[in-house]
C-alpha positions in Angstrom: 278.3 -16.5 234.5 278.3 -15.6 237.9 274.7 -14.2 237.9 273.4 -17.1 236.4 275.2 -19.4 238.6 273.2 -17.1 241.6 270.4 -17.5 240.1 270.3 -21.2 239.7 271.0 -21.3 243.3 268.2 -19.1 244.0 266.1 -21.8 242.1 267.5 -24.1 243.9 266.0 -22.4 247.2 262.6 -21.9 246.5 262.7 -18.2 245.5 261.3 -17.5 242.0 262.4 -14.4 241.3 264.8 -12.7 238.8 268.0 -11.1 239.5 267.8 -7.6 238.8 270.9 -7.0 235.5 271.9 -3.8 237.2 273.5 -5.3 239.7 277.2 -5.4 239.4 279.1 -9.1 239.6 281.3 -7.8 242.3 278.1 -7.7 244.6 277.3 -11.3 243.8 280.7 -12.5 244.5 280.9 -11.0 247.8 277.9 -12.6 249.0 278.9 -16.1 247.8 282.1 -15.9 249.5 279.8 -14.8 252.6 277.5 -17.3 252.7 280.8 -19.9 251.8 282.4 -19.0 255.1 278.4 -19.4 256.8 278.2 -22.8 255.7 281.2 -23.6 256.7 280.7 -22.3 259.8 277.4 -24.2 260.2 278.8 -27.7 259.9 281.5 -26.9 262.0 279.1 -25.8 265.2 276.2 -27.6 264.0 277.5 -30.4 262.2 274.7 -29.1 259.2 274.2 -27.5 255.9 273.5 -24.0 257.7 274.1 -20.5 256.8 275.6 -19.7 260.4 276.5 -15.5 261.3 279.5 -14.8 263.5 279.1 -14.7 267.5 275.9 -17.1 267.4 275.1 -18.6 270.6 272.7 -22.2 270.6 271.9 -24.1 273.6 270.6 -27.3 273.8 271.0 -28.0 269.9 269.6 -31.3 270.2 266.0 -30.4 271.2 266.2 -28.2 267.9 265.3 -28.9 264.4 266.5 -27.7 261.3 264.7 -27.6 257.7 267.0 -27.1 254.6 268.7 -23.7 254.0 268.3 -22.2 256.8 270.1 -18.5 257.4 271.1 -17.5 261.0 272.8 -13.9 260.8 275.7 -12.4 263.3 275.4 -12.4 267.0 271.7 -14.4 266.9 271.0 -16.3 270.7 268.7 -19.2 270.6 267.3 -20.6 273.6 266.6 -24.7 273.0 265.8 -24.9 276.1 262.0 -26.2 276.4 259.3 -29.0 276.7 258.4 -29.2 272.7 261.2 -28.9 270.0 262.0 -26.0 268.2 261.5 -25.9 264.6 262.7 -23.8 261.7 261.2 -24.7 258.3 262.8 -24.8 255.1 264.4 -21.3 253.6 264.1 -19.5 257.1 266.4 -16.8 258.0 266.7 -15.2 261.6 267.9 -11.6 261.8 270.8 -10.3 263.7 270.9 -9.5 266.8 267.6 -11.6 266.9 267.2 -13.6 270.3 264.6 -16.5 270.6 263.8 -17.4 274.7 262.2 -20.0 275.9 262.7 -20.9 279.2 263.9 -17.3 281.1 262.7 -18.2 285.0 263.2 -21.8 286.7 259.5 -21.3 287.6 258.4 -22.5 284.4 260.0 -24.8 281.4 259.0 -22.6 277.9 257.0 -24.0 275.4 259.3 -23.0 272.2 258.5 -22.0 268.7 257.8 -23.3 265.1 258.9 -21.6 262.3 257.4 -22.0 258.6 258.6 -22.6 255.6 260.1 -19.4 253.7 259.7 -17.3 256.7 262.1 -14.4 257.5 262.9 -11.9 260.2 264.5 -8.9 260.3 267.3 -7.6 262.9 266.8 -7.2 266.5 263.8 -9.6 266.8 262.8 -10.6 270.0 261.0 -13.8 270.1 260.0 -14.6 274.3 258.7 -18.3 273.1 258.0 -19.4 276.8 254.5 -19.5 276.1 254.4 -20.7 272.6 254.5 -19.3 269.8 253.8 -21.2 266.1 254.5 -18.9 263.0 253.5 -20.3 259.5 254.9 -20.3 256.3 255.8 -17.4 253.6 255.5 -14.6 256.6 257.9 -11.7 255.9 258.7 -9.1 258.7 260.9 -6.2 259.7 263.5 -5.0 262.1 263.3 -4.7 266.2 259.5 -7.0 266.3 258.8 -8.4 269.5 257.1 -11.4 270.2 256.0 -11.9 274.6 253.9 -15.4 274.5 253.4 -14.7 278.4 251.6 -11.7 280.4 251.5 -11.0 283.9 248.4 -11.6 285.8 247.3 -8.3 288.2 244.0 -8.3 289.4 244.9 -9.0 292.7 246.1 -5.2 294.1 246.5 -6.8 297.7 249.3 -8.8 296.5 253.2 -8.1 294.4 252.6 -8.5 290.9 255.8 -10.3 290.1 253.7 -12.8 292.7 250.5 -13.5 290.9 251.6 -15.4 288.1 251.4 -15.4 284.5 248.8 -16.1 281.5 250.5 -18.4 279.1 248.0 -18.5 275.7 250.9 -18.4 273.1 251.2 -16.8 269.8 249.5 -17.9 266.5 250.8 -16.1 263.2 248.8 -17.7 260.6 250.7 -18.3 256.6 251.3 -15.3 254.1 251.6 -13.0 256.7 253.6 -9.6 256.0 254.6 -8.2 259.5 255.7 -4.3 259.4 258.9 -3.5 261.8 258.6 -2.8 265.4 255.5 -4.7 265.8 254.8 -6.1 269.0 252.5 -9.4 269.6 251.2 -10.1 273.2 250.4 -12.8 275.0 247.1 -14.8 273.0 247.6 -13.1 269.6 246.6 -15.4 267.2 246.4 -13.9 262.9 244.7 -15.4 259.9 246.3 -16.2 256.9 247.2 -13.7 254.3 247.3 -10.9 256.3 249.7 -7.6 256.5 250.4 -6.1 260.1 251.2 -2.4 260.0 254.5 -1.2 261.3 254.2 0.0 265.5 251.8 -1.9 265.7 250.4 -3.5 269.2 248.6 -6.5 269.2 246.1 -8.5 271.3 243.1 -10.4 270.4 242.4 -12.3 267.0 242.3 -11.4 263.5 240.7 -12.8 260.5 242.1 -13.9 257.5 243.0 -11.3 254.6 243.1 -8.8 257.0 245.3 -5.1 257.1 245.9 -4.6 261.0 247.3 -1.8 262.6 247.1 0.5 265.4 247.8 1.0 269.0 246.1 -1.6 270.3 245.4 -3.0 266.7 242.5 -2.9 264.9 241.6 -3.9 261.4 241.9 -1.2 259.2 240.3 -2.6 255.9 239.7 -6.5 254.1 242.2 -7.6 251.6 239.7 -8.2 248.4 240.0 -9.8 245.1 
C-alpha cells in the first residue's frame, strides 16, 4: 500500500519510472515523513508548497520564482539578489550544501539564473550566477560542479588584475543535458541540447548538440548517434 501510494506520487511528479520491489516499506516511510517535515517547512519560510532542507538561507524571496515541486536540500544559500528573477522550473531539486550567487561585489548587480523543468543537482554545487547563467530542462548532474558566469580580464600586465575588470558572457546549458560531477563551466560556456559532459571536466567555448564532452579544457570526444 505504501509503495503504491509512492508511486502515485511519483506520477503525480512527472517521473515515469517504477519503484524497484526490493525495496523495503520501511525506506519509503522514512522518506515520506522527510519530505512531510520539508513541506512543512516550505510554507512556513516561504509561504509555498516546497520541499525545504534544514539551515537554508534565501534572500530577497520576492525577486524569486518557484515552479511546482521543487526540492531544496539541508544547508542550501540562495542569493535573490539581482536585476532579472530567478527561476526554478517545475520538479527541480538543489543539492546540499549547494550555493547559488548573484550579486557577490557592490561593483556590479548579478544577472541570476533560470532553471528548467526536471533539472537536478547534486551536493556542493556552486552556481556564481552574476553573469547569467540559463540551464534547460531534464539536465541531470553530480556532486561539487561549479558554475563562474564571470572571468577576469588580464591583458593589461601594467596594471592589478583585481583592477581590470571582468568579462560577463554567461552560461548556456542547453535541455537533456547529463553533467558528470566536479565539472566546472567558465565564463561564455554555452552546450547543445542532448548532450553528456564528462566528470572533471573544464569547460570554455561552445558545443554542439548530441555531443560527449570531456577533458581538460573540454573537447568533444565523439557524436551521440542514432
Amino acid at each position: 500500500m505504501i509503495k503504491l501510494i509512492f508511486q502515485k506520487s511519483l506520477n503525480r511528479a512527472g517521473k515515469n519510472y517504477k519503484i524497484d520491489p526490493n525495496i523495503p516499506s520501511s525506506l519509503f516511510m522514512s522518506s515520506m515523513f522527510s519530505r512531510l517535515i520539508m513541506v512543512c517547512r516550505g510554507y512556513f519560510w516561504l509561504y509555498k508548497k516546497i520541499f525545504l532542507g534544514k539551515n537554508c538561507k534565501i534572500s530577497n524571496k520576492r525577486n524569486i520564482i518557484f515552479g511546482s515541486n521543487i526540492t531544496i536540500e539541508n544547508n542550501v544559500s540562495i542569493d535573490g539578489y539581482s536585476k532579472n528573477k530567478l527561476s526554478f522550473g517545475n520538479n527541480v531539486k538543489i543539492g546540499a550544501y549547494s550555493w547559488i550567487s548573484c550579486t557577490s561585489h557592490f561593483s556590479k548587480y548579478g544577472e541570476g539564473i533560470t532553471i528548467g523543468n526536471n533539472s537536478a543537482f547534486g551536493k556542493f554545487t556552486e552556481f556564481g550566477a552574476a553573469g547569467g547563467i540559463q540551464i534547460g530542462s531534464d539536465v541531470i548532474a553530480g556532486s561539487y560542479i561549479s558554475f563562474h558566469s564571470e572571468n577576469h580580464v588580464f591583458q593589461d600586465p601594467s596594471k592589478l588584475i583585481r583592477e581590470q575588470g571582468v568579462t560577463s558572457k554567461g552560461i548556456l546549458i542547453g535541455n537533456n543535458v547529463w553533467i558528470g560531477a566536479k565539472v566546472t563551466f567558465l565564463d561564455g560556456s554555452k552546450i547543445g541540447n542532448n548532450c553528456v559532459i564528462a566528470a572533471g571536466a573544464v569547460v570554455n567555448g561552445e558545443f554542439p548538440d548530441n555531443t560527449v564532452i570531456g577533458g581538460v579544457p573540454a573537447k568533444i570526444i565523439k557524436t551521440i548517434t542514432q
